[in-house]
C-alpha positions in Angstrom: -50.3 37.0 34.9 -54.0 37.1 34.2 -54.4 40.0 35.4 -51.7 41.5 33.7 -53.0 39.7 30.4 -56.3 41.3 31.1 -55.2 44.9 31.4 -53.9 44.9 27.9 -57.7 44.1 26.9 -59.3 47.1 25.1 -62.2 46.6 26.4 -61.1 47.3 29.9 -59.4 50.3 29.2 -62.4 52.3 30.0 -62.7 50.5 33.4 -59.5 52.4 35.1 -60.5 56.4 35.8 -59.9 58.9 33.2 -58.5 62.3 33.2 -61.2 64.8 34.0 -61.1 68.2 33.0 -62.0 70.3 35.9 -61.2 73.8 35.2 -61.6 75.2 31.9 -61.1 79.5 31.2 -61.5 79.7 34.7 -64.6 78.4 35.4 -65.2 74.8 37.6 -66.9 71.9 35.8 -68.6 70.7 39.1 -69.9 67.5 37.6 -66.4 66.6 36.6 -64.9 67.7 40.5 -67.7 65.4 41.9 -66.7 62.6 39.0 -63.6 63.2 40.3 -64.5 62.5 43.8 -63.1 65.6 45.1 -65.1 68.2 47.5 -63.6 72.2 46.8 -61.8 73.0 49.5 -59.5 70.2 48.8 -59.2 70.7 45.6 -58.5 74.2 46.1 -55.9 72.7 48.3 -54.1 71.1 45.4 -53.9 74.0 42.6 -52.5 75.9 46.1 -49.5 73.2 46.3 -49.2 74.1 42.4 -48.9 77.8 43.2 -52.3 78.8 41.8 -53.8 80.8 44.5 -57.0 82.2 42.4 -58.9 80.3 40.2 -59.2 82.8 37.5 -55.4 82.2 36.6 -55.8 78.9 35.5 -57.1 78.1 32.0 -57.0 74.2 32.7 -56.8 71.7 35.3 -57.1 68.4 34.9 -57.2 65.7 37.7 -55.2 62.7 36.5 -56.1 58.9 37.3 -54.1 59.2 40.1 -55.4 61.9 42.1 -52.8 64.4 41.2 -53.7 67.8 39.3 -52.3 68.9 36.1 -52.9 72.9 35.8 -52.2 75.1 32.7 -52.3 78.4 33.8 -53.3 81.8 32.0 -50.6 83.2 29.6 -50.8 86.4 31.5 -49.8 83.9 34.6 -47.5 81.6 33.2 -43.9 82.1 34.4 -41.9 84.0 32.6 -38.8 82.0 30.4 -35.7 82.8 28.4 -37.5 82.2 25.3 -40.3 84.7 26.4 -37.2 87.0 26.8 -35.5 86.2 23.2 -32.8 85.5 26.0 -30.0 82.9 24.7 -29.3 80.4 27.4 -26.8 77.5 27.9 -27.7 74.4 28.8 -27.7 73.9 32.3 -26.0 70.0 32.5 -25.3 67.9 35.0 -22.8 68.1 38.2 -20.4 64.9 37.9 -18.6 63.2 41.0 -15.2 62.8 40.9 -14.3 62.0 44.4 -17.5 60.0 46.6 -16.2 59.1 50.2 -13.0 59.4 49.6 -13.0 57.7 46.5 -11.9 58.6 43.2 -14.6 58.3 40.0 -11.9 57.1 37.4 -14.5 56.7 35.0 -15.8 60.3 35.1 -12.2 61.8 35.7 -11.5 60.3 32.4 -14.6 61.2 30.7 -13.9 64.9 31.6 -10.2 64.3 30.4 -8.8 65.6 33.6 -6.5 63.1 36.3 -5.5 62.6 39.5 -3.0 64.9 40.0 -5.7 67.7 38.5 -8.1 66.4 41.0 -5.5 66.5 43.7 -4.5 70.2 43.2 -7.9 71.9 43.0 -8.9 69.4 46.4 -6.2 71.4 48.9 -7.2 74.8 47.2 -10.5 73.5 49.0 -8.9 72.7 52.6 -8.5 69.5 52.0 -4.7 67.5 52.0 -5.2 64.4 50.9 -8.7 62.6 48.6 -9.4 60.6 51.6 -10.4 64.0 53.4 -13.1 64.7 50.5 -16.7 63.6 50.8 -17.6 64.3 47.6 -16.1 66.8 44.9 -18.3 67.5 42.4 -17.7 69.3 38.9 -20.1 71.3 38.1 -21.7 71.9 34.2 -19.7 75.4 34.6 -16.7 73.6 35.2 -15.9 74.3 38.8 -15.5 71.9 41.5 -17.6 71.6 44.3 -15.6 70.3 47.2 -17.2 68.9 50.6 -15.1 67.7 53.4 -15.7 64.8 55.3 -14.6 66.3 58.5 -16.4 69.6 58.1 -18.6 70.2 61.2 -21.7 72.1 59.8 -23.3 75.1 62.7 -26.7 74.8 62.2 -29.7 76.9 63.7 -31.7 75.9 66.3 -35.0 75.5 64.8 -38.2 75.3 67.0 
């Protein structure tokens, strides 16, 4: 509890690690990599898991207090979006279960406004003759269900 009462102390806010920015238009703040207690090549390492590949197309990184890196990239190397596009987009939503293990979601059946004898129908259109057969049936933001049998042996690769 101390401790705890302790961290909510202004005057130890300044002890924990602050953000350091250590990219700015491109260029590396060595003092701040070093403050950060990061050599290059790692760092490199981590704008690489972030998809930056060349420093030049960042126009910040920022190493948080937790070792992870925050980049802003370029605006000629940002990825493209709908709004760049004037595109209009629907929102993308959520899948709902309906059926987990063999077991009916009431709740969510009834939130959708749909019932069992819905759910029932559109489950043998999958294979599937019964709700005990079903996995899990998911209905999608698009409105179509997603059906995974329980007995459905999968064929996978052999990967070496």
């Amino acid at each position: 509890m101390l401790i705890g009462w302790l961290s909510l102390k202004k005057f130890l806010y300044n002890l924990d690690s602050k953000p350091s920015i250590v990219i700015m238009n491109g260029q590396i703040d060595r003092k701040a990599l070093k403050h950060a207690q990061m050599n290059l090549p790692f760092f490199l390492s981590l704008l690489r898991e972030k998809g930056i590949f060349n420093v030049s197309q960042v126009e910040y990184a920022i190493v948080e207090p937790n070792g992870t890196v925050s980049v802003i990239p370029t605006a000629q190397d940002r990825p493209v979006t709908p709004k760049d596009l004037q595109l209009q987009t629907h929102d993308g939503g959520i899948g709902l279960p309906l059926i987990i293990d063999g077991e009916v979601q009431i709740t969510n059946l009834q939130y959708k406004g749909l019932n069992t004898e819905w759910l029932e129908n559109e489950i043998r259109k999958s294979g599937a003759t019964q709700i005990k057969d079903v996995f899990l049936a998911e209905l999608g933001p698009n409105g179509k269900l997603h059906v995974d049998l329980r007995y459905t042996k999968l064929h996978k690769p052999d990967l070496k």
